[in-house]
C-alpha angles and dihedrals in degrees: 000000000000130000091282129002121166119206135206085354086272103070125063120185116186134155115242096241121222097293096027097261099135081058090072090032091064098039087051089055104043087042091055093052098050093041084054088039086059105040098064126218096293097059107048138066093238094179088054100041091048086047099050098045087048085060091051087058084047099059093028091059083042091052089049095045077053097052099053077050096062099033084058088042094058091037079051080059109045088053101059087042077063095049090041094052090055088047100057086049104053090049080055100053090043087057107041072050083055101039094045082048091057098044085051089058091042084053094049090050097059 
């Protein structure tokens, strides 16, 4: 199941996004279809309603397509955090090595 996906051309399923924007999305759709359901074929522009909700599926499948980006662009993230995070460890181990080499020395000195 995507973002957004109408069935039947009397069901829509969304997801409400992370301000709720699919919400309206979705009440705007649904009420589109019914209000162009109603009017019958004389008192609608049907090429410009078909067109226009063609163009809804459009940048619906393109904010989709966006999203996986994202999604793979923050699992890209947290990965290198990760590889970070072993990094900085292990400069921190090489130098408390280092350091506990250099206060032996200083020991042995004295």
């Amino acid at each position: 199941m995507g973002a957004f996906n109408d069935y039947d051309s009397n069901k829509v399923l969304c997801r409400l996004g992370d301000r709720g924007e699919l919400l309206e999305v979705a009440y705007r759709w649904a009420r589109a279809i019914l209000l162009m359901a109603s009017a019958g074929p004389d008192r609608i522009d049907v090429n410009l309603v078909g067109d226009a909700l063609d163009e809804t599926r459009r940048a619906l499948r393109e904010l989709a397509r966006i999203e996986a980006k994202a999604k793979a662009i923050a699992q890209g993230a947290d990965e290198i955090r990760s590889l970070l995070t072993v990094q900085i460890r292990r400069i921190n181990t090489a130098l408390d090595d280092a350091a506990a080499g250099l206060s032996y020395r200083e020991a042995a000195a004295s």
